[in-house]
ChimeraX commands (.cxc) that place a marker at each C-alpha (Angstrom):
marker #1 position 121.62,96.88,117.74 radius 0.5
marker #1 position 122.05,100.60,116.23 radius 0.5
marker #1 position 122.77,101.13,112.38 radius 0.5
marker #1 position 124.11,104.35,112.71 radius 0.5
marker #1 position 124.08,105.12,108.70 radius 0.5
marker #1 position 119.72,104.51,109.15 radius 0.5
marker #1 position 119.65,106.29,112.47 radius 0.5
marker #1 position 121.21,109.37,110.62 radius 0.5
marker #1 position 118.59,108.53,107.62 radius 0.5
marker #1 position 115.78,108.05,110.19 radius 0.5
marker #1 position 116.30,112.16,111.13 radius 0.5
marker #1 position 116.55,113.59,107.86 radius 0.5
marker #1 position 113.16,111.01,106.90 radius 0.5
marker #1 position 111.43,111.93,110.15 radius 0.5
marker #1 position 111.88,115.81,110.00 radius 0.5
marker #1 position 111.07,115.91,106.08 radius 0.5
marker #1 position 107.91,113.77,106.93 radius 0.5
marker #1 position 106.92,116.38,109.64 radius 0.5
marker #1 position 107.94,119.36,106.95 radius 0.5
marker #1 position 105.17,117.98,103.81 radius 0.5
marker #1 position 102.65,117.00,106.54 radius 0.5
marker #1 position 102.50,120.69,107.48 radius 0.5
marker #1 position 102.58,121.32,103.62 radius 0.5
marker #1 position 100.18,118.85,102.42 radius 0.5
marker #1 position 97.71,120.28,105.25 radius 0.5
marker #1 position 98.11,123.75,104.63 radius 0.5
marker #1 position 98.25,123.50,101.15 radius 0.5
marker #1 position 97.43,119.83,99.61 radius 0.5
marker #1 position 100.51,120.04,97.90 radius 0.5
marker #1 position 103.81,118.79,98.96 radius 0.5
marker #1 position 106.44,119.46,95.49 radius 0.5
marker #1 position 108.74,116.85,94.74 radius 0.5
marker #1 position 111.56,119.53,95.33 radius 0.5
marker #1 position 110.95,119.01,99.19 radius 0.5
marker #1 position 112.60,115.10,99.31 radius 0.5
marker #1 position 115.34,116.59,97.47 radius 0.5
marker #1 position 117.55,117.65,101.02 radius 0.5
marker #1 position 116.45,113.93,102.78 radius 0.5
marker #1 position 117.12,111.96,99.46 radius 0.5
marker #1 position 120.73,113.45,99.42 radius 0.5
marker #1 position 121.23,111.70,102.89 radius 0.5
marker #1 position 119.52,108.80,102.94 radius 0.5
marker #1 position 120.40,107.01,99.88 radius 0.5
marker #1 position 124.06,107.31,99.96 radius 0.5
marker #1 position 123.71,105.67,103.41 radius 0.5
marker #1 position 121.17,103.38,102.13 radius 0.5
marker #1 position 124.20,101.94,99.91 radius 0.5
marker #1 position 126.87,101.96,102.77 radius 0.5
marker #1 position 124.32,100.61,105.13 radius 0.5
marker #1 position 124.29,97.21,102.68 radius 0.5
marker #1 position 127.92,97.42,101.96 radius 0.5
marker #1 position 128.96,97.57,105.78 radius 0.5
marker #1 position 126.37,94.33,106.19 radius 0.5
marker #1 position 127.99,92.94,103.80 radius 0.5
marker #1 position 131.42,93.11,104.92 radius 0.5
marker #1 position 130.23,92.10,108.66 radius 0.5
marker #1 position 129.41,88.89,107.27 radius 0.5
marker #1 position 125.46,88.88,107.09 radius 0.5
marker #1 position 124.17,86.41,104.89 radius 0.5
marker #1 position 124.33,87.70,101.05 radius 0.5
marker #1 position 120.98,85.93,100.21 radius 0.5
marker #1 position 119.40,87.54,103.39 radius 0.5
marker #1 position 120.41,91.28,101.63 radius 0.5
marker #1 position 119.39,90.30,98.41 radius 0.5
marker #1 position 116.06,88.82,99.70 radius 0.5
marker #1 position 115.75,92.20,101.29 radius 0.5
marker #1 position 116.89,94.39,98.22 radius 0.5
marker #1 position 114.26,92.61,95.95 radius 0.5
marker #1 position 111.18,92.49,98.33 radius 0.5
marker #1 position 112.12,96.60,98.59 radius 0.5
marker #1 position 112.13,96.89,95.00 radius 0.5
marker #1 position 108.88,95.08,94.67 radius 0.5
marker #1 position 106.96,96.77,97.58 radius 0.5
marker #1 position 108.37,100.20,95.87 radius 0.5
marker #1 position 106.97,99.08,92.61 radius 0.5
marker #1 position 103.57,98.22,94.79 radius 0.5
marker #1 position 102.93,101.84,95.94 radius 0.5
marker #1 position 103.74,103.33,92.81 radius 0.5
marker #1 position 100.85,101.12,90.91 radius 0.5
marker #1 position 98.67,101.42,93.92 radius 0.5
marker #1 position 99.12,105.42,93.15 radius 0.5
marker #1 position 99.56,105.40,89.48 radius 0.5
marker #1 position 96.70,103.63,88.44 radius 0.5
marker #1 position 94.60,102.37,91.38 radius 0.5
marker #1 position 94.49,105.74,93.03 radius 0.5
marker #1 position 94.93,104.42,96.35 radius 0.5
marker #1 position 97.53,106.84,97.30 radius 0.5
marker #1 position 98.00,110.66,96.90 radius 0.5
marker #1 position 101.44,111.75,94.64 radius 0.5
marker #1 position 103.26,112.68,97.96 radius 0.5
marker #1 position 101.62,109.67,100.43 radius 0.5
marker #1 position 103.37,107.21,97.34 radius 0.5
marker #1 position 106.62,108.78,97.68 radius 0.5
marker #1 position 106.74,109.12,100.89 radius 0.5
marker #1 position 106.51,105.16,100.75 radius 0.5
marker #1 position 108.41,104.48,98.29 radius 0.5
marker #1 position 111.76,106.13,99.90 radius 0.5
marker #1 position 111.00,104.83,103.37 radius 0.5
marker #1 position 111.00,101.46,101.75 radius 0.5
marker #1 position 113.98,102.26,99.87 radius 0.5
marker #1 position 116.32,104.19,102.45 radius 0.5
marker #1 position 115.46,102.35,105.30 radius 0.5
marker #1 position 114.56,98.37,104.70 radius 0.5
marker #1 position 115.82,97.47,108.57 radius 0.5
marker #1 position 115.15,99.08,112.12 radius 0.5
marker #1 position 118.03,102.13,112.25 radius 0.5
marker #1 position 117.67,101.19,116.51 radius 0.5
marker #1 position 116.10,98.40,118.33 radius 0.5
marker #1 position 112.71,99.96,119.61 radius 0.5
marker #1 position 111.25,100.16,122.93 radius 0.5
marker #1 position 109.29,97.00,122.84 radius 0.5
marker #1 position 111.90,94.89,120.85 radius 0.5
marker #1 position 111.85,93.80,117.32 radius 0.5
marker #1 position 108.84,92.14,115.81 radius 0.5
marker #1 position 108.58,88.77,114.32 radius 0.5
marker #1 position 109.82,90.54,110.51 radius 0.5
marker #1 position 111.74,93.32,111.47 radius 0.5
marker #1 position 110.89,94.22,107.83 radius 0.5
marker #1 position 110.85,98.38,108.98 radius 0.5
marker #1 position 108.74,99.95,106.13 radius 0.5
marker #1 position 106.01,97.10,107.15 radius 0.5
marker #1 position 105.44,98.35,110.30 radius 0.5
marker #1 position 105.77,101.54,109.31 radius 0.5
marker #1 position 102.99,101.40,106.67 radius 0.5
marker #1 position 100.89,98.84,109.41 radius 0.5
marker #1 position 101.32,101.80,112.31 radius 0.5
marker #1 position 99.95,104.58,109.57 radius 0.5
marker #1 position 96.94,102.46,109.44 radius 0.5
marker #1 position 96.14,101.80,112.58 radius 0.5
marker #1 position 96.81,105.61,113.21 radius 0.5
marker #1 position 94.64,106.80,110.34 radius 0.5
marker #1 position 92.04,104.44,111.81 radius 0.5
marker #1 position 91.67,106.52,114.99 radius 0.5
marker #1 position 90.22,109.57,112.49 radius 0.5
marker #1 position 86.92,108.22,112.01 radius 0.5
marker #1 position 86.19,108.09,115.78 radius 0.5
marker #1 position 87.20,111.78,116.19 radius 0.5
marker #1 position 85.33,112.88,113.22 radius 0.5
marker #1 position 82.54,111.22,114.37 radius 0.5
marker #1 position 82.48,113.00,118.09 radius 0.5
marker #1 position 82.60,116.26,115.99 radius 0.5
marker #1 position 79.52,115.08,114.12 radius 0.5
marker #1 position 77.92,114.28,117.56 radius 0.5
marker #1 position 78.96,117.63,119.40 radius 0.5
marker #1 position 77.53,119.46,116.62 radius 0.5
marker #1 position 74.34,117.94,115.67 radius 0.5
marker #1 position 75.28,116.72,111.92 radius 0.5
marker #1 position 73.19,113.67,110.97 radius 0.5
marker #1 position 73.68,111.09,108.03 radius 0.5
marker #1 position 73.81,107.34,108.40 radius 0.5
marker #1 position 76.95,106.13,110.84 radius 0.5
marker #1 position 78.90,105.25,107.86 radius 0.5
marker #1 position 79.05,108.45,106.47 radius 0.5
marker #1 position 79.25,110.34,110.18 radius 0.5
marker #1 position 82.39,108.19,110.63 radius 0.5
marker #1 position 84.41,109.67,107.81 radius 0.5
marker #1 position 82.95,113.31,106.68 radius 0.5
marker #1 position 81.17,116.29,107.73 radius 0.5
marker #1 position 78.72,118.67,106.05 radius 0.5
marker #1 position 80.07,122.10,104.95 radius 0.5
marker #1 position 78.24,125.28,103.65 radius 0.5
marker #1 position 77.51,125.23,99.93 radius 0.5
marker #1 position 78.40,128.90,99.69 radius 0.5
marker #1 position 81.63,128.48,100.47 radius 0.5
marker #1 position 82.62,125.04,99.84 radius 0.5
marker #1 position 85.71,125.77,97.31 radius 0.5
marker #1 position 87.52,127.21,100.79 radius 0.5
marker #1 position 87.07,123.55,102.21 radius 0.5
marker #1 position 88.97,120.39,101.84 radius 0.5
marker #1 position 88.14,116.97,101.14 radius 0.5
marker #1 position 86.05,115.12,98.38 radius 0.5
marker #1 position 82.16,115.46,97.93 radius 0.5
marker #1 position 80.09,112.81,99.62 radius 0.5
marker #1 position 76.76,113.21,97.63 radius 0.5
marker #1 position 75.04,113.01,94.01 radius 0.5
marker #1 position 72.88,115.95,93.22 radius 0.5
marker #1 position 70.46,116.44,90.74 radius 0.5
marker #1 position 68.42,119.46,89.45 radius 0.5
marker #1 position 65.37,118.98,88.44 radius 0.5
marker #1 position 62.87,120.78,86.19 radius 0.5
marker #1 position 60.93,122.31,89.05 radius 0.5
marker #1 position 64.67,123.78,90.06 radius 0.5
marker #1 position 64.33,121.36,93.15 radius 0.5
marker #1 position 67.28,119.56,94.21 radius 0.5
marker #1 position 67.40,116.09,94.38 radius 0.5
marker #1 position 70.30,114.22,96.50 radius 0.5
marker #1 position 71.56,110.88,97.47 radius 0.5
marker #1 position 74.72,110.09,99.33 radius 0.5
marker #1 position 77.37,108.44,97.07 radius 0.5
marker #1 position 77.92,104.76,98.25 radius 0.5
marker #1 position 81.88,103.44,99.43 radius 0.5
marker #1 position 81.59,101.30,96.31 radius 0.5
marker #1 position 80.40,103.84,93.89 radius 0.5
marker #1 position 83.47,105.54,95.15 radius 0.5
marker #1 position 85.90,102.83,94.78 radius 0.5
marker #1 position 85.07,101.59,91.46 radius 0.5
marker #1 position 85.25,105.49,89.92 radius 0.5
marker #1 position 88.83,105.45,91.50 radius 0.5
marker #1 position 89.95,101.88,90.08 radius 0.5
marker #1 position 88.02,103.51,86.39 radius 0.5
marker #1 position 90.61,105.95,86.89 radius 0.5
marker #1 position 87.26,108.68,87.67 radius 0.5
marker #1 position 88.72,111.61,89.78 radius 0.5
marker #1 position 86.34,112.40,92.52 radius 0.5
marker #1 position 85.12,115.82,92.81 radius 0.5
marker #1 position 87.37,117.80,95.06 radius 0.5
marker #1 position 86.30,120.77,96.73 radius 0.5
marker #1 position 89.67,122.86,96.03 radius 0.5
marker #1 position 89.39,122.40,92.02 radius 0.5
marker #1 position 86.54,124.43,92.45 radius 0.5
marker #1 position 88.88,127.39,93.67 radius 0.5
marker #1 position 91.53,126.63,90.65 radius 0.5
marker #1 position 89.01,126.37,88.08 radius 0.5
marker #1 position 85.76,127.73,89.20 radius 0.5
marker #1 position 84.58,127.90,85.07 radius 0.5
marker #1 position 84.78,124.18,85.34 radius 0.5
marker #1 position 82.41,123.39,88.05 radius 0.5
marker #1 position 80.22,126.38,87.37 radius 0.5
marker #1 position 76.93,124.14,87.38 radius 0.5
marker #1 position 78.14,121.88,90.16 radius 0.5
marker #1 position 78.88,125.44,92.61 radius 0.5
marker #1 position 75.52,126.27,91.62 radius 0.5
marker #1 position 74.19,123.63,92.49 radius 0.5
marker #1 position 75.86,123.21,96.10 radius 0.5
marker #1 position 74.72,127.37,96.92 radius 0.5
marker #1 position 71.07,125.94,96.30 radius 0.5
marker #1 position 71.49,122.36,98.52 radius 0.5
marker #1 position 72.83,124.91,101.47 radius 0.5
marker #1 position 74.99,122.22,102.91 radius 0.5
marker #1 position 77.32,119.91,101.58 radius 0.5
marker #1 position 78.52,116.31,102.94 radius 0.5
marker #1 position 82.03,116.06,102.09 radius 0.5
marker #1 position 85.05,113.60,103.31 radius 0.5
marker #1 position 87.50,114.63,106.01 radius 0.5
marker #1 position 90.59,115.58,104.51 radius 0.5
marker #1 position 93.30,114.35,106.34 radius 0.5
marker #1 position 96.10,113.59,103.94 radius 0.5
marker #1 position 97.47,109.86,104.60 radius 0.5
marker #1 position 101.05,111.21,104.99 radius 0.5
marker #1 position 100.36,112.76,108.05 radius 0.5
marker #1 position 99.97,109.15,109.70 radius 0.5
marker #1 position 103.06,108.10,107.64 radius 0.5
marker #1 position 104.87,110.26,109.46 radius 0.5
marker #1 position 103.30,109.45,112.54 radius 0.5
marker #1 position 103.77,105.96,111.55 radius 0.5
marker #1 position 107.59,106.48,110.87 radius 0.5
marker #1 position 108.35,107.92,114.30 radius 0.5
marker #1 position 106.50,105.39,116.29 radius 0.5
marker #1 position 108.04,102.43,114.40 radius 0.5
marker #1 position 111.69,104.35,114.73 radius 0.5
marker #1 position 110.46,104.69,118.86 radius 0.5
marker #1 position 108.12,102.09,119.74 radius 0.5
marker #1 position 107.95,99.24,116.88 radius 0.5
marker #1 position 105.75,97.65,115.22 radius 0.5
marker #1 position 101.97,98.30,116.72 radius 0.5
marker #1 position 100.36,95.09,115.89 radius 0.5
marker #1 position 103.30,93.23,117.14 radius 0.5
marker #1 position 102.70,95.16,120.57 radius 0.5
marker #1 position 99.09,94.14,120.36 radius 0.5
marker #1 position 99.47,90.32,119.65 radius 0.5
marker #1 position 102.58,90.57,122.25 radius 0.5
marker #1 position 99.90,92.03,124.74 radius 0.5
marker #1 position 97.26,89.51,123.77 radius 0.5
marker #1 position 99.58,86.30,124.39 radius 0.5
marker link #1:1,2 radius 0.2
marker link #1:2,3 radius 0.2
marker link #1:3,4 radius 0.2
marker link #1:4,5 radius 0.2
marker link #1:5,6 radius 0.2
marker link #1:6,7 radius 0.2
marker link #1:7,8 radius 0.2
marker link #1:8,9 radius 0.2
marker link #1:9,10 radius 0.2
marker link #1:10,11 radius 0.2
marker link #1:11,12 radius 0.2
marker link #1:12,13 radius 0.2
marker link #1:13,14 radius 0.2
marker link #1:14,15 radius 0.2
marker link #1:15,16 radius 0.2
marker link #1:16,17 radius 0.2
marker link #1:17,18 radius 0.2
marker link #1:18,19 radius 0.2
marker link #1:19,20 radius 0.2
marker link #1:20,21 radius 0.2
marker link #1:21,22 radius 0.2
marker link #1:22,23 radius 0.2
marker link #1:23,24 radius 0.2
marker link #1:24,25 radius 0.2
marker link #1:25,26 radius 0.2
marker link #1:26,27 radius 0.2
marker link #1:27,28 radius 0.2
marker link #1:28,29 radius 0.2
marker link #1:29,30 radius 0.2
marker link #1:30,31 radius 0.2
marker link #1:31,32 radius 0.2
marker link #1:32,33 radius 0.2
marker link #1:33,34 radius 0.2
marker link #1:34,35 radius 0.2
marker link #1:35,36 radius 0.2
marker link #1:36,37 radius 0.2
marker link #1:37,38 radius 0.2
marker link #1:38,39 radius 0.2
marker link #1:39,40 radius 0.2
marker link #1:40,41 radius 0.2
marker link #1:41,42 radius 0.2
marker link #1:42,43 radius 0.2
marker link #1:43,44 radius 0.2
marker link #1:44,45 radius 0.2
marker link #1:45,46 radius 0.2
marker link #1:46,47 radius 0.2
marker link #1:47,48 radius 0.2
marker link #1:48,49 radius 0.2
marker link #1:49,50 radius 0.2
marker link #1:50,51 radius 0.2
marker link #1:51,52 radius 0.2
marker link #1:52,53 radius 0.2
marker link #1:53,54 radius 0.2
marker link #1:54,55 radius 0.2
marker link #1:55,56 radius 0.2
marker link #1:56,57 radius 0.2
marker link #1:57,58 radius 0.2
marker link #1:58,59 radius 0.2
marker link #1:59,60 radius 0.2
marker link #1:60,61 radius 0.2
marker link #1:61,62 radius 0.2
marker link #1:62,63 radius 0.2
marker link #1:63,64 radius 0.2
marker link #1:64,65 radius 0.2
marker link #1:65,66 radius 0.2
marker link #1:66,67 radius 0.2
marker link #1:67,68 radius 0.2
marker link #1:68,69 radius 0.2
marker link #1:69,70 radius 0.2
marker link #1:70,71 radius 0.2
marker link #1:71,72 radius 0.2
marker link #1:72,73 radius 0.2
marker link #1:73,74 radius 0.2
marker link #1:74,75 radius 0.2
marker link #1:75,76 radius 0.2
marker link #1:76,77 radius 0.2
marker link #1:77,78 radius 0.2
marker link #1:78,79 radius 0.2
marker link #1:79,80 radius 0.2
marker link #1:80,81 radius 0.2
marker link #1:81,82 radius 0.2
marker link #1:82,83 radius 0.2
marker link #1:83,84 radius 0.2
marker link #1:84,85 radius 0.2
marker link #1:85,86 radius 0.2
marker link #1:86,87 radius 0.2
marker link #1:87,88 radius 0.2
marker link #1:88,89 radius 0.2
marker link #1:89,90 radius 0.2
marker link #1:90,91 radius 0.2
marker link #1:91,92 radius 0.2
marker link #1:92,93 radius 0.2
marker link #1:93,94 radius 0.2
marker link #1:94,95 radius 0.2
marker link #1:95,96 radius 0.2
marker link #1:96,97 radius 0.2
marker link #1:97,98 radius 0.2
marker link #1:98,99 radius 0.2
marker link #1:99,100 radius 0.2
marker link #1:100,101 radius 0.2
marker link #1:101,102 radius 0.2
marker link #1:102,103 radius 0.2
marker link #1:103,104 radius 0.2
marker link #1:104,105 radius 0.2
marker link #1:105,106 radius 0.2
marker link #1:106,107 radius 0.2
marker link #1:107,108 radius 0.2
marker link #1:108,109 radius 0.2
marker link #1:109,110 radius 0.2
marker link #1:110,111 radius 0.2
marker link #1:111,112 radius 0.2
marker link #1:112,113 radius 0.2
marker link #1:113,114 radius 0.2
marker link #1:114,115 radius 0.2
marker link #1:115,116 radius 0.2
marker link #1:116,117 radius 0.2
marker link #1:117,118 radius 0.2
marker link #1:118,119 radius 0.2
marker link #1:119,120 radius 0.2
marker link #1:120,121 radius 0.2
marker link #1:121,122 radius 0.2
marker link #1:122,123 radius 0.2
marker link #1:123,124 radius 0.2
marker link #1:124,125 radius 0.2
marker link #1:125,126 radius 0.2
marker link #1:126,127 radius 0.2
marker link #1:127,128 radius 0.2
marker link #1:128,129 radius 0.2
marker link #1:129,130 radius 0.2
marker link #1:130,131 radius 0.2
marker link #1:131,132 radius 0.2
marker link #1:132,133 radius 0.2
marker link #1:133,134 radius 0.2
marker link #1:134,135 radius 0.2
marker link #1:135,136 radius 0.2
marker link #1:136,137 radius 0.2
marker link #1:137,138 radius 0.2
marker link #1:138,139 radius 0.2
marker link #1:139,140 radius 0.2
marker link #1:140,141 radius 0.2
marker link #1:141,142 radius 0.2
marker link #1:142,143 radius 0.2
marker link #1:143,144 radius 0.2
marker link #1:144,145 radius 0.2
marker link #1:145,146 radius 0.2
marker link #1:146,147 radius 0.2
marker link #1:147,148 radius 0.2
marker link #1:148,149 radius 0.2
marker link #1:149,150 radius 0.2
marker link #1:150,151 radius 0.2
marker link #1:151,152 radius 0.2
marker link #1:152,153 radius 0.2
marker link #1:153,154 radius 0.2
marker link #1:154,155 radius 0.2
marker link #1:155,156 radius 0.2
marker link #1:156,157 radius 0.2
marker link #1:157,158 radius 0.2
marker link #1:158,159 radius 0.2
marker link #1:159,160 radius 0.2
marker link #1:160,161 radius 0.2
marker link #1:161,162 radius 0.2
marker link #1:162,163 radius 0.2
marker link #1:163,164 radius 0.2
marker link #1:164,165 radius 0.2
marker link #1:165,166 radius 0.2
marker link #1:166,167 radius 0.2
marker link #1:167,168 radius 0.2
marker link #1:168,169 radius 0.2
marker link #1:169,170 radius 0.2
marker link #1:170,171 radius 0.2
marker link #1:171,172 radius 0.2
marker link #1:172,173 radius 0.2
marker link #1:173,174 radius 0.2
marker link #1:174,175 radius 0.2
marker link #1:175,176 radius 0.2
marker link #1:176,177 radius 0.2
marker link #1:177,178 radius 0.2
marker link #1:178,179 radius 0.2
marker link #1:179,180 radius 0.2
marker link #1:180,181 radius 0.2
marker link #1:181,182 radius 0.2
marker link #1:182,183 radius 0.2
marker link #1:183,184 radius 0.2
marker link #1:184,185 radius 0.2
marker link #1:185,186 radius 0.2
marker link #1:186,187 radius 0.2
marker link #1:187,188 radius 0.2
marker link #1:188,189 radius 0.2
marker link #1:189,190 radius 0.2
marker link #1:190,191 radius 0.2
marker link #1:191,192 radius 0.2
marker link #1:192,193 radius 0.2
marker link #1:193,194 radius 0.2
marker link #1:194,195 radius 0.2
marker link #1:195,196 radius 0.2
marker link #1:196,197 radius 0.2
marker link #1:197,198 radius 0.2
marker link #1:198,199 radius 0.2
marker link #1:199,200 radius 0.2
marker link #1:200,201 radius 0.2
marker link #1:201,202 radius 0.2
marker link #1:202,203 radius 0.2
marker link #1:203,204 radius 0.2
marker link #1:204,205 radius 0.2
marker link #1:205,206 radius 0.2
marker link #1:206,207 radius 0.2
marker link #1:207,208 radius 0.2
marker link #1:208,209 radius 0.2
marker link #1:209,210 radius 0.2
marker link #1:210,211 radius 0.2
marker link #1:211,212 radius 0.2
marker link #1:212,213 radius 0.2
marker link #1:213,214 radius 0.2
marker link #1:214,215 radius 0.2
marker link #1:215,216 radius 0.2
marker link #1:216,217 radius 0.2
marker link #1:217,218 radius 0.2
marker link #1:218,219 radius 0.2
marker link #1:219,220 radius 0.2
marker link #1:220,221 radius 0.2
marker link #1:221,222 radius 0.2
marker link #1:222,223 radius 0.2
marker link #1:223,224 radius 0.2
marker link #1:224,225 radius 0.2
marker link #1:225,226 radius 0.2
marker link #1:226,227 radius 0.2
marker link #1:227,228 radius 0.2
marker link #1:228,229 radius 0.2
marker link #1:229,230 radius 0.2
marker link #1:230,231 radius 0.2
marker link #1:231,232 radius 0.2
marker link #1:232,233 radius 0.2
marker link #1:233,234 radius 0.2
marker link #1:234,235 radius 0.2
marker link #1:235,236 radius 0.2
marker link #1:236,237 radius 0.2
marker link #1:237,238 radius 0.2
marker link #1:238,239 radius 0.2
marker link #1:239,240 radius 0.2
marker link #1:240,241 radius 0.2
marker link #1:241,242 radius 0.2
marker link #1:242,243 radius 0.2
marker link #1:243,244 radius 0.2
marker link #1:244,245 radius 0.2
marker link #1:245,246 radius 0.2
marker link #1:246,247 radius 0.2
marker link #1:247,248 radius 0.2
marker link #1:248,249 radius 0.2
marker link #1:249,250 radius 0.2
marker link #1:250,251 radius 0.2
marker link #1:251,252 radius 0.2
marker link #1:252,253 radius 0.2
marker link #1:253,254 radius 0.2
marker link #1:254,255 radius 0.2
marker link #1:255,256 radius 0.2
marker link #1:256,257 radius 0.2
marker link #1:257,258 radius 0.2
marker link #1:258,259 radius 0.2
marker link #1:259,260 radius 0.2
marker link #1:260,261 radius 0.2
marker link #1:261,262 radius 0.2
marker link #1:262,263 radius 0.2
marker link #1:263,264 radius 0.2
view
């Protein structure tokens, strides 16, 4: 089956994902101005898309049960951004209108449908699985170049040089201390140390707020020049396996589904 109203929406989604990847890389920044152009497509045929199911005769509670577990899953990444910090500004809205625009599969993908042929499901389950692949490639790089730290911490950052870690991106990995000798004293920060600062609402230190406001972290650059090398978290923005997961849903499905299918 082919919705052509979300195979038109799945275009202007797919190349505006592609556009703020390339932004958010570059520049860690994608401005809400940039869904502007996709948002003027795919909502109006967001709206058609219901009203020509509608009319066809599809079940009215099925498109309402649809409309409201939207709403809610919208509502979802919003919090999860807003105040649990789970998701960057950009990686939220890039959810949230997926979800919104595009609730069913625009064309029936390679493998079939899954089970729930919810689309924004597998779209957000094939981001995952994609951003899971990172860890393994960061830690060949570790490998090929002789960084060591325990596995955990190999798996998901790399050390940079403390001279010139504002030019870097990604989040510091360690706690440093100075002590009275002017020795420094580190420790790597623990996943759950991390977590809780994030659900306190506690930014983590980010190497490129050193650039914007170098007065700021005066101490903290200091104190980086004099520890030589740095660990700090790859930064891979998550909406660069959105949009990774957006095509291959759009293409191939739903990866789990292909996975189970394969299993059985």
């Amino acid at each position: 089956m082919i919705i052509p109203t979300l195979a038109l929406s799945s275009v202007a989604i797919g190349l505006t994902l592609g556009y703020a990847s390339i932004l958010d890389i570059r520049e860690r920044r994608v401005p809400f101005k940039t869904w502007y152009p996709m948002l003027g497509i795919a909502i109006p045929m967001a709206i058609v898309t219901y009203i020509i199911l509608f009319f066809e005769g599809i079940n009215p509670v099925f498109l309402a049960g649809i409309f409201i577990i939207s709403a809610l899953l919208c509502g979802f990444f919003y919090f999860a951004s807003a105040y649990l910090h789970l998701f960057g500004g950009a990686d939220a809205w890039a959810l949230i209108f997926i979800t919104a625009c595009m609730p069913l599969y625009p064309v029936e993908p390679v493998v079939g449908y899954p089970l729930l042929a919810y689309f924004p499901l597998s779209v957000l389950i094939n981001a995952v699985i994609l951003n899971m692949l990172a860890p393994a490639a960061i830690l060949g790089m570790n490998l090929k170049r002789g960084n060591r730290a325990p596995l955990r911490y190999m798996l998901v950052g790399y050390p940079v040089d403390g001279e010139t870690i504002e030019n870097e991106f990604g989040f510091i990995m360690e706690d440093f201390t100075e002590n009275e000798d002017g020795s420094i004293s580190r420790r790597y920060l623990s996943f759950g140390e991390a977590i809780t600062r994030m659900l306190k609402g506690e930014r983590r230190l980010y190497t490129r707020d050193f650039k914007r406001h170098p007065e700021e972290y005066r101490k903290e650059l200091e104190i980086y020049r004099k520890a030589g090398r740095v660990w700090i978290s790859y930064g891979v923005p998550f909406i660069v396996p959105i949009c990774g997961g957006f095509i291959s849903a759009v293409i191939f499905g739903d990866f789990l589904f292909i996975v189970m299918t394969a299993l059985i």
